[in-house]
N, C-alpha and C positions, 0 to 999 in steps of 0.2 A: 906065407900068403901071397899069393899072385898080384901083380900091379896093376892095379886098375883105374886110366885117368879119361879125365872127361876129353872129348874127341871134337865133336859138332853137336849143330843145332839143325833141326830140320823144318823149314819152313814149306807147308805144302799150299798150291794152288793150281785153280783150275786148268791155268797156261802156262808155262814158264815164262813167258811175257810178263802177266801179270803178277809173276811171283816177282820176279826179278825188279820192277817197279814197284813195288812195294815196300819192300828192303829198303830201295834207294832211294825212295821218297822220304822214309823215316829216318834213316839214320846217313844219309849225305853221303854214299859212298855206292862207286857201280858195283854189283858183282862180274865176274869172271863166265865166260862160256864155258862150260864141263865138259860133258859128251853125253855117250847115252849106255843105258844098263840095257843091253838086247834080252838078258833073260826075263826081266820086269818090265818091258815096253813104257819104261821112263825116258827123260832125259833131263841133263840138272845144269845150274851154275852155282858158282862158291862163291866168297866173301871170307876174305882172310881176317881170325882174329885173335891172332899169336902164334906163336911159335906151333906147327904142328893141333892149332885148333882154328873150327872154322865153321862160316854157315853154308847149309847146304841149300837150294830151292829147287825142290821137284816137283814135276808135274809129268804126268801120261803122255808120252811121244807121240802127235796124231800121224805120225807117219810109218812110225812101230807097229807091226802083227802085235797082236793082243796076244798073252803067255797065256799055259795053260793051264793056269795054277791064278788064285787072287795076287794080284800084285802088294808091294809090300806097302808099309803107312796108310794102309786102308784106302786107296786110291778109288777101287771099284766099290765099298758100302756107297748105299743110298743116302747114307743119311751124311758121310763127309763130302759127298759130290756136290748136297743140297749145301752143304756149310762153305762150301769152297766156291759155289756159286754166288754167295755173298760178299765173300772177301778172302784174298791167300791167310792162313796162321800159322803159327808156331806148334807143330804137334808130336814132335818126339826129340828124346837124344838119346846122344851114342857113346858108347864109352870104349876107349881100345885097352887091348890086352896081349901081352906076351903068350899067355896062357889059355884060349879062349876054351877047351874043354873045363882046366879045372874050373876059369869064373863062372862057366855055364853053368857047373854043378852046383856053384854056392846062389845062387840064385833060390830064395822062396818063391819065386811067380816064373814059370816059368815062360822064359822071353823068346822062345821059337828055336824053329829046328836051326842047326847049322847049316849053312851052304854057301860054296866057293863062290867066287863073286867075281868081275871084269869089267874096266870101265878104261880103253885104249890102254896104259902102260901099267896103270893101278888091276894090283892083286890083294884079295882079300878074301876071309872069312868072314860072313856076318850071319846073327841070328834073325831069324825071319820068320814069323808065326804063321803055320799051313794054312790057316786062315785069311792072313792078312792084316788080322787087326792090331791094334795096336796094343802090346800087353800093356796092364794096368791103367789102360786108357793114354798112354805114351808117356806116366810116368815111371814106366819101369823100362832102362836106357837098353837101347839094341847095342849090342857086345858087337864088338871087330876086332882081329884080328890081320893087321896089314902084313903082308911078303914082302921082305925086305925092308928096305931103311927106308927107298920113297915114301913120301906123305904127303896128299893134296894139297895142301897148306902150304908146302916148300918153294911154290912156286908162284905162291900167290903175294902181289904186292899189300906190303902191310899202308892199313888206309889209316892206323889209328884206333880200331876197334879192340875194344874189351869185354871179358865174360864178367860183369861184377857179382852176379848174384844169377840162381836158381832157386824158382820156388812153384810148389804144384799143390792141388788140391784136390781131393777123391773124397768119395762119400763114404767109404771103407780104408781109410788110411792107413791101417795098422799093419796091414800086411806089404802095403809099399812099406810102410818105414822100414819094415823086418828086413824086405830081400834091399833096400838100399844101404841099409846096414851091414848087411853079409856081404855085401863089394864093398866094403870098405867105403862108401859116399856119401855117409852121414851128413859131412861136412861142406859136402858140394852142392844136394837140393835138400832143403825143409819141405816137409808133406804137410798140411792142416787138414779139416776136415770142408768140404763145400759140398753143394748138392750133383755137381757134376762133374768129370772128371775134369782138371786145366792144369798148364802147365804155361810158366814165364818165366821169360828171361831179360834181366836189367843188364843194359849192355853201356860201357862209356865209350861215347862216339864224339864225331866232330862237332855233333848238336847238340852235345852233355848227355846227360845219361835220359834216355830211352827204355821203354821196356817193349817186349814183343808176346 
């Protein structure tokens, strides 16, 4: 079976200003400058939170040409522009893999097309929905596949941050629980049932434990 472990968190808002304040308002720690995805007209910062895992904060580059395609975590729907106009959240994760064909295959929901990816030195594969949206509502994790042994994380100073717990909820749960089961990730998010899709994550920080 192909190895499949939890990677990042992905924190989306309207600015990366305000993503980045946000994080760091809650949990007492700066994030990192990142750079930017020229194919997705993003651009992100990080937040190291262990070895090779980490949070990521994206938002829409205003200085980026617009792609020709939806950008990815739903950046462009109406209705996360209206949510993110409120306040940054937590709306997907990712999971990396040696394998990322076969894990793509064991997937019951399928989590988007593959496509190579570039971010300055960082190489990857990742799954990316034609659409944009976010499969199972971001509880079903976008797959990577990283080039080489670099990993964003490796560079990033440790503030203390940990992943304690994953948990999400959908109004149709059973077929997340399936394809999180068929990655092997039973053990890493619990699915319930709620009226709309959400996803959390209880993190121990320097201000005790927080959830996002």
């Amino acid at each position: 079976m192909t190895d499949i472990e939890f990677d990042h968190l992905v924190v989306a808002a309207q600015t990366l200003a305000e993503g980045i304040n946000f994080v760091a308002v809650r949990l007492g720690a700066l994030p990192q400058a990142g750079g930017k995805h020229v194919a997705m007209g993003t651009h992100n910062a990080l937040l190291r939170l262990g070895p090779r895992e980490y949070i990521e904060m994206i938002a829409i580059d205003p200085d980026a040409a617009a792609p020709p395609r939806p950008r990815w975590f739903a950046l462009d729907d109406p209705r996360m522009r209206a949510s993110l106009a409120e306040g940054p959240r937590l709306v997907q994760w990712a999971v990396r893999t040696d394998d990322l064909d076969s894990a793509h295959a064991r997937a019951k929901i399928d989590p988007g097309t593959v496509h190579p990816m570039t971010r300055g030195d960082f190489r990857w594969r990742i799954t990316i929905p034609d659409t944009g949206q976010l499969p199972g509502g971001g509880l079903v994790p976008t797959m990577i596949e990283w080039a080489g042994s670099a990993h964003p994380a490796d560079t990033l100073p440790d503030v203390g941050l940990r992943l304690a717990a994953l948990a999400g909820e959908h109004p149709d749960p059973a077929p997340i629980r399936a394809t999180v089961a068929a990655l092997g990730l039973s053990e890493r998010l619990k699915v319930t049932y709620g009226q709309y899709p959400r996803l959390a994550a209880m993190l121990r920080s320097p201000r005790g434990l927080v959830t996002l």
